[in-house]
C-alpha positions in Angstrom: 99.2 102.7 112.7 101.3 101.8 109.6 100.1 103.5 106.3 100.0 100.5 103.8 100.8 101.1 100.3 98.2 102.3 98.3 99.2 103.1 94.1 99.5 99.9 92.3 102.4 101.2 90.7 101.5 100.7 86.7 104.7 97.6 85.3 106.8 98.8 83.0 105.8 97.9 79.4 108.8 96.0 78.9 109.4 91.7 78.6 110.6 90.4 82.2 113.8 88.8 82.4 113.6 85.4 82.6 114.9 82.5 83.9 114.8 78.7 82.8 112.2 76.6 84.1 112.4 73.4 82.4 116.4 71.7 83.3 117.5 68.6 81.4 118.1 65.9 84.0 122.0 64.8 82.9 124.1 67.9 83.5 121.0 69.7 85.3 121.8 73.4 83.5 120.0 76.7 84.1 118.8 77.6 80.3 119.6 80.8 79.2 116.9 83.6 79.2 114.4 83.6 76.2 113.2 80.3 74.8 110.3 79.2 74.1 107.0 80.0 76.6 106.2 76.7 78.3 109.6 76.2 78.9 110.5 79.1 81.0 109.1 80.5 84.1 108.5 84.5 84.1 110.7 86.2 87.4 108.1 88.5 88.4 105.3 88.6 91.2 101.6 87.5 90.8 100.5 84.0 90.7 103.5 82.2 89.1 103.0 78.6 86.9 99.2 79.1 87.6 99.0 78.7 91.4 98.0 79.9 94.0 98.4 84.0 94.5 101.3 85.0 96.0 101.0 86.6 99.6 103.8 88.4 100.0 106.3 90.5 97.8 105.6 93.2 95.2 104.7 93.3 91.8 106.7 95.4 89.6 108.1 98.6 91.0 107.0 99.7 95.0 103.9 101.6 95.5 104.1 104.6 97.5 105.4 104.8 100.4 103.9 104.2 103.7 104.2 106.9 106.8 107.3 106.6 109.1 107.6 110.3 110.0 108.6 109.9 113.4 111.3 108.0 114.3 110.4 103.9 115.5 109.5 103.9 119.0 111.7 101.4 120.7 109.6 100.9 124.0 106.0 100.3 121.9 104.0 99.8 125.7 105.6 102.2 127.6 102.9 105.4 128.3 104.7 108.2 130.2 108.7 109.4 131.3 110.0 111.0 133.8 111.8 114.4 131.6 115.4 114.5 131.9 117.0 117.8 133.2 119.2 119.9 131.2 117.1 118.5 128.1 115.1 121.2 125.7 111.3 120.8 124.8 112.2 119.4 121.5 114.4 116.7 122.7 112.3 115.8 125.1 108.7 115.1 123.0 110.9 113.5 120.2 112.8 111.1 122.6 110.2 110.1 124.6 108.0 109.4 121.5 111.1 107.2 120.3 111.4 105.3 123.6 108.0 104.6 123.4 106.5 107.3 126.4 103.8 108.5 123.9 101.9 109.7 126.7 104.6 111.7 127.8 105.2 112.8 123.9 102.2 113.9 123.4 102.0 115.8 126.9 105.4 117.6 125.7 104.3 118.5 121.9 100.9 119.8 123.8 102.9 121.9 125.6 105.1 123.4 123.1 102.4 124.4 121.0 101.0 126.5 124.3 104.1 128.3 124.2 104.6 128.7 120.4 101.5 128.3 118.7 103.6 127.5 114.9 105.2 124.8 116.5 105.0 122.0 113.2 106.9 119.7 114.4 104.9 119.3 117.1 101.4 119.5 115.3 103.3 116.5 113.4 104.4 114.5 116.5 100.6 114.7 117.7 99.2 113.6 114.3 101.2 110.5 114.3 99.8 109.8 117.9 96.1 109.8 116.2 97.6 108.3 113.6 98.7 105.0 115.2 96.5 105.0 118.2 99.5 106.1 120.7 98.1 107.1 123.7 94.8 107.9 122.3 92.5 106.7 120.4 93.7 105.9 116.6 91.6 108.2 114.4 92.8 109.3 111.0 90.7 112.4 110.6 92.3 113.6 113.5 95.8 112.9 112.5 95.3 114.6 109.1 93.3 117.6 110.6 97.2 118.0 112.7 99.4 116.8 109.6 97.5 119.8 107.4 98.2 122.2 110.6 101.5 120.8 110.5 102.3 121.7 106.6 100.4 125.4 106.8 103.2 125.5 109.4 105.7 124.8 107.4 106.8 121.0 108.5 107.8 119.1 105.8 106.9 115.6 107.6 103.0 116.8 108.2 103.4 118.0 104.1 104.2 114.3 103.9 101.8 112.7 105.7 98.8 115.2 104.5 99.8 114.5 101.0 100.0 110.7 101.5 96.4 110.8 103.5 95.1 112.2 100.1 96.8 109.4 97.8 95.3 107.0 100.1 92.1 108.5 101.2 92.6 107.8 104.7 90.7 110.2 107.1 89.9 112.4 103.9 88.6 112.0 100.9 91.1 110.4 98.3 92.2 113.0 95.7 95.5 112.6 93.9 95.6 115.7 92.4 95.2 117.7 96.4 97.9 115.5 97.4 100.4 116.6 94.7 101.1 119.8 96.1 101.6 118.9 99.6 104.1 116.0 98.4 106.0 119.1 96.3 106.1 121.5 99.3 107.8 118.0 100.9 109.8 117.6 98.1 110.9 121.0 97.8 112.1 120.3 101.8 114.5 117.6 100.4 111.7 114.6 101.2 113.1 111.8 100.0 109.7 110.1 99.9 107.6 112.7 99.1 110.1 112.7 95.9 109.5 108.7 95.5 105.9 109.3 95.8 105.9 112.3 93.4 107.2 109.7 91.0 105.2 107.2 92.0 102.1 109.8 90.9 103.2 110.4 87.6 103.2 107.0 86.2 100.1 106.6 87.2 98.6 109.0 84.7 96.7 108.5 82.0 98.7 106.9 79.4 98.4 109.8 77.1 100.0 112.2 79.7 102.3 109.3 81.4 106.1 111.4 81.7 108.7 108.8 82.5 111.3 111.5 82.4 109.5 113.2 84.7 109.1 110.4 86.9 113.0 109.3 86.3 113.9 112.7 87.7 112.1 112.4 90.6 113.2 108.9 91.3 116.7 110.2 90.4 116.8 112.7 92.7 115.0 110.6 95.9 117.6 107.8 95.0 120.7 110.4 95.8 118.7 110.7 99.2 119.1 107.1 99.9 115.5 106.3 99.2 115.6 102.4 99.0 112.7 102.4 96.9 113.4 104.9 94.3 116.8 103.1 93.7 114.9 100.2 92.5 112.4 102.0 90.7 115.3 104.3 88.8 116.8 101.1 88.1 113.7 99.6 86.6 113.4 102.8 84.2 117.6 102.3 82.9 116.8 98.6 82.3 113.3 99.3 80.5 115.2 102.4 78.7 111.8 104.7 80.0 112.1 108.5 80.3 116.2 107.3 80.3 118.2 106.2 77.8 119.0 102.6 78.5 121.9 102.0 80.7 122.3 98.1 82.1 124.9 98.7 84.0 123.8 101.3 85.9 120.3 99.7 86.2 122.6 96.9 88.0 124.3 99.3 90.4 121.3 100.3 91.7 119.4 97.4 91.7 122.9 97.0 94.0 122.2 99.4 96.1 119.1 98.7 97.0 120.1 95.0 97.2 122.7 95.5 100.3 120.0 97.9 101.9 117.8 94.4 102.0 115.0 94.9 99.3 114.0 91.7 98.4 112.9 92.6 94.7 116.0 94.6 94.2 118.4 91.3 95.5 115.9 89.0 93.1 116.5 91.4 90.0 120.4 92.0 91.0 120.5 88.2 91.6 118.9 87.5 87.9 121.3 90.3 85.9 124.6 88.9 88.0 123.0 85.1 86.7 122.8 85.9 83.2 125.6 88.0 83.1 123.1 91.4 81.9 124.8 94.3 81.9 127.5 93.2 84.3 130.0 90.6 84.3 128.5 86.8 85.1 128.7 85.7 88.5 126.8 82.6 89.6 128.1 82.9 92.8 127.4 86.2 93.7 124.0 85.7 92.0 123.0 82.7 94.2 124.1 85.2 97.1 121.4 87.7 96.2 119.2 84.7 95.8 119.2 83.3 99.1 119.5 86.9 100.8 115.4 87.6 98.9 114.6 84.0 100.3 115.0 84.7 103.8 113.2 87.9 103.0 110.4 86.1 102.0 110.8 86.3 98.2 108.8 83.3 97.1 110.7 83.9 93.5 114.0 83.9 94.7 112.9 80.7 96.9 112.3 79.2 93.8 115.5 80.3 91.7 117.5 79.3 94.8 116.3 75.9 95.1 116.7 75.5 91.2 120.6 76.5 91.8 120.8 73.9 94.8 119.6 71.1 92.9 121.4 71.8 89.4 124.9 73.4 91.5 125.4 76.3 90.0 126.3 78.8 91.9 126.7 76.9 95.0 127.3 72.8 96.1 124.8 70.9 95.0 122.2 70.2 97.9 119.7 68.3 97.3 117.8 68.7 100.6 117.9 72.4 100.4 116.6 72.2 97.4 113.5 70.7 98.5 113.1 72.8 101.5 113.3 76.0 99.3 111.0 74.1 96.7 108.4 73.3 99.3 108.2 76.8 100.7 108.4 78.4 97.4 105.8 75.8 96.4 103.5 76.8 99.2 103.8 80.7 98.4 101.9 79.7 95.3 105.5 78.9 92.6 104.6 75.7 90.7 107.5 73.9 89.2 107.2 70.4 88.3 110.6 70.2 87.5 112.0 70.4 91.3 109.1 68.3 92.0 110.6 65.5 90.2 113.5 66.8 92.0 111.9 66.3 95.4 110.4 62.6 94.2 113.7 61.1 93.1 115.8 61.8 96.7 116.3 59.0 98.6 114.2 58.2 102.1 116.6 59.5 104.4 116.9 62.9 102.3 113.0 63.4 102.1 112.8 62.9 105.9 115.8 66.0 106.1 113.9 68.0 103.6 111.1 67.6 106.6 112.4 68.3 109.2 115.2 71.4 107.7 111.3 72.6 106.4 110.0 73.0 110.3 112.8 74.0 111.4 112.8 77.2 108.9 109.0 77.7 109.9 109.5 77.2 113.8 111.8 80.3 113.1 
């Protein structure tokens, strides 16, 4: 099965940047960020303008990070494979687990353990079979009584997955402090989400013991891995100026990089610094870019910001119709704005009735 996050990552005690919520009707501007409360809208998760909670996105930074040790099988009902000749043992449990022969996996990691009993990469490959319930039953005690056989062995994935059983208290009991040294024997393996995690751990300490240096490094050093995650998280800490000195532009380039890797909370906090012009040169364009690409992922924020640029043009042509479609499904994700829904009133018949229909269209998709 997937692990599901499980810290609530403590926000960072600094303002959110904001966006304008309230647009004068003539030239139909985007105010600047600040201003007074009721007229601006905060961009951040939860249950924006007082609706309805939000049912997808994060709040603040990621929590940690779910399992994914083995590679994604591709062929999820397939059971058993034929091996291939001229192929070694390892090849063959690994590649038939990613084509989806877990059967034929898990008959192959058996194996190799029979023949060398230290095998961890094996004891890992048959932990993530309990795990997620690939051709056997799914039990989590199971898959951690392998993952911990895995990390005695040595295997820095079973490290992993041991230490994020603990966080979570899935098929053990949960205890943060156990987990922190299996995450460290992963991170000391070059685990770039044991590292995320590790950082993940710290800020959740008490407030009197809270280290955001400590958690910057390990964010740091997970981000030069190409951990998604810790790129926006190290680029939360250089925008806050916590455990880092601030640094806006380099908060930007890795909100970037996390951006064009498709993480929707990075593209809506790229899209808001390229908007206001925050520690990079303004870009409306670009900005309304980032905007639409955290829409399609499911950002009901950047739904919102979007259809705000589509009915003011800024950014892009002025649309009214999309605005309305990305006001509705914002609107539905729980995003009140009574300014787009005065938006929505004023278009004409015709227009309404191709706000309707673009609307199923997008959720026939």
């Amino acid at each position: 099965m997937t692990r599901p996050s499980l810290l609530a990552l403590a926000v960072l005690a600094v303002p959110v940047p904001l966006l304008g919520a309230s647009l004068p009707a003539a030239a139909a501007p985007v105010p600047p960020v600040g201003g007074p409360a009721s007229a601006v809208m905060p961009l951040a998760f939860g249950t924006p303008g007082g609706g309805a909670p939000v049912a997808f996105g994060r709040t603040g930074l990621p929590a940690a990070q779910p399992g994914g040790f083995l590679p994604s099988p591709t062929s999820p009902g397939a059971s058993v494979a034929t091996a291939r000749p001229g192929v070694d043992e390892a090849d063959r449990a690994f590649g038939a687990f990613q084509r989806g022969y877990f059967a034929t996996a898990l008959a192959e990691a058996t194996a190799r353990l029979a023949k060398t009993p230290q095998d961890g990469a094996a004891m890992t490959l048959i932990g993530e079979t309990y795990s997620q319930g690939l051709a056997v039953r799914e039990d989590d005690a199971e898959a951690d009584r392998w993952f911990k056989l895995a990390s005695d062995h040595g295997n820095r994935e079973g490290s992993f997955a041991y230490g994020l059983a603990l966080l979570r208290g899935t098929g053990v009991p949960k205890d943060v402090s156990a987990a922190v040294p299996y995450l460290e024997k992963a991170a000391a393996q070059g685990h770039a989400g044991a590292l995320y995690n590790l950082g993940v751990v710290t800020l959740e300490a008490d407030v009197k013991t809270r280290d955001y240096g400590k958690a910057a490094d390990y964010f740091r050093r997970a981000a030069d891995l190409g951990d998604i995650d810790a790129q926006y998280a190290l680029g939360n800490l250089y925008k806050a100026g916590q455990g880092v000195a601030r640094d806006l532009p380099r908060a930007a380039a890795l909100f970037k990089r996390a951006a064009d890797a498709r993480d929707p909370a990075a593209q809506l906090d790229y899209a808001i610094m390229l908007f206001n012009g925050e520690g990079i040169p303004k870009d409306e364009t670009a900005a309304a870019h980032y905007f639409r690409m955290a829409a399609y992922e499911g950002n009901p924020v950047a739904a919102n910001r979007l259809a705000r640029l589509y009915a003011a043009g800024r950014g892009l042509p002025k649309d009214g119709v999309e605005a309305g479609r990305w006001h509705l499904l914002a609107r539905a994700a729980g995003i009140a704005d009574p300014w787009l829904d005065g938006v929505l009133a004023g278009l004409t018949p015709a227009d309404k009735a191709k706000v309707q229909g673009a609307l199923q269209k997008t959720l026939s998709n």
